[in-house]
Structures are given as structure tokens and as C-alpha cells.
N, C-alpha and C positions, 0 to 999 in steps of 0.2 A: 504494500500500500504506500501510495507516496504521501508526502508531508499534505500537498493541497487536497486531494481526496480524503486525509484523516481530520483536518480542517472540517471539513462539509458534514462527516459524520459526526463527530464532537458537537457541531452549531446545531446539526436536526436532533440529534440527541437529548440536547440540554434544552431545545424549545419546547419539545414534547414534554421533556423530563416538569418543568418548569411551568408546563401549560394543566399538568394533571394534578399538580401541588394546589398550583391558583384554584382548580375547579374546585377540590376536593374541601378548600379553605373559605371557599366565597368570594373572593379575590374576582373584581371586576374586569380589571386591566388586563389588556392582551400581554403578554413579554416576546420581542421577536431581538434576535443577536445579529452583532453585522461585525464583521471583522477587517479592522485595518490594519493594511500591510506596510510592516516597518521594517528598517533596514537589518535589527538581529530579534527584535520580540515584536511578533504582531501584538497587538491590541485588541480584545474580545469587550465590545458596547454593549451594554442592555438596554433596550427601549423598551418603556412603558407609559408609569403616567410621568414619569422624569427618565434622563439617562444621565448611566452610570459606567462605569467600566467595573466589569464585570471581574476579568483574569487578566495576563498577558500569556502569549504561548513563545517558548522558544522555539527561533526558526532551526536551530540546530539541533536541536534534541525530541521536543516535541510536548517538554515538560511545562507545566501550568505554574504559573508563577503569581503573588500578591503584588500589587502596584495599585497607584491616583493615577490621576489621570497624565502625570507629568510621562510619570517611569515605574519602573518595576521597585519596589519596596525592600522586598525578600528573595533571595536568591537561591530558597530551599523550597525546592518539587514536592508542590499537593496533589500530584497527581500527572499523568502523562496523555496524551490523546496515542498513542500507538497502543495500548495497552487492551486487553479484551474489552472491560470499560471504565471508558474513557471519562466517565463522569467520577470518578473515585478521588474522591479528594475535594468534590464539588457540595455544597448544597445551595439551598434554591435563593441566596441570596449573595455567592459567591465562594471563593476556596475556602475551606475549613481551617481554621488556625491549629496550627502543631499544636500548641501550649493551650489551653484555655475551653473555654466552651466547644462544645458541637452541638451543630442544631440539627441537620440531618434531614434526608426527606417525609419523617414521620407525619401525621398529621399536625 
């Protein structure tokens, strides 16, 4: 699988993922992902009723990385898009922090 094909599965992934969370919670707002492409970390947007940046993804590895919207924050992999799934590391409001809370797709 190459890098922009596991791109495309990651973003349909996480909109589904993210679209069954919203229903299941009452959550009105659509959420749809758009990814911009940067020179070593693309950039993963979430639209809804605001946007957000969601992740960054490394172009060289394929791993999910914390960042604002400047830059990448953390330089430690919540997760990878090559992986069987690609959402591990994610939940419905972004990557899961190492240290601290997890919120998880539960209800």
C-alpha cells in the first residue's frame, strides 16, 4: 500500500469512525477530514461546526503525530496509518495522550 492510498483509508476510516460516535451521542454536526500536504508532516483538518486540526501524519513513516495548528507538538507515535488499524491511537476528538486521560470510542 503506498503512503497516499493509506492516507485515503485513515480519512474514510476516521469519518465513519467519527460519524457513528456523533450519531450514537446526539451530536448534530457532520465531521468531514481534509488533508494538507506539507513538505515532511501533512496536516489532518477536522470540519465541523469549527475547524480544528485534528493529527499531523508523517510523510516518512506514516506515524500520527500531536500538533496546533503551527507544527507538530510531540514527536512520539499515537499510532500509525500502515498498521491493520489505522485508527489506534485515535479517539473521536483526536490522538490519545501517552500520559493522562483516555476517552476512547465508548459511548
Amino acid at each position: 500500500m503506498t503512503y497516499d492510498e493509506a492516507v485515503i483509508r485513515f480519512v474514510k476510516e476516521l469519518e465513519k469512525k467519527v460519524g457513528e460516535y456523533n450519531k450514537r451521542n446526539g451530536h448534530v454536526t457532520v465531521s468531514t477530514f481534509a488533508v494538507q500536504k506539507r513538505r515532511k508532516f501533512d496536516k489532518v483538518i477536522r470540519h465541523d461546526s469549527g475547524t480544528s486540526v485534528y493529527c499531523y501524519i508523517d510523510r516518512a513513516t506514516g506515524g500520527l503525530l500531536k500538533g496546533n495548528w503551527k507544527s507538530v507538538e510531540d514527536h512520539r507515535e499515537r499510532g500509525n496509518i500502515f498498521n491493520n488499524d489505522p485508527l489506534q491511537g485515535c479517539d473521536p476528538y483526536g490522538l490519545v495522550y501517552i500520559v493522562g486521560p483516555k476517552f476512547g470510542w465508548g459511548a
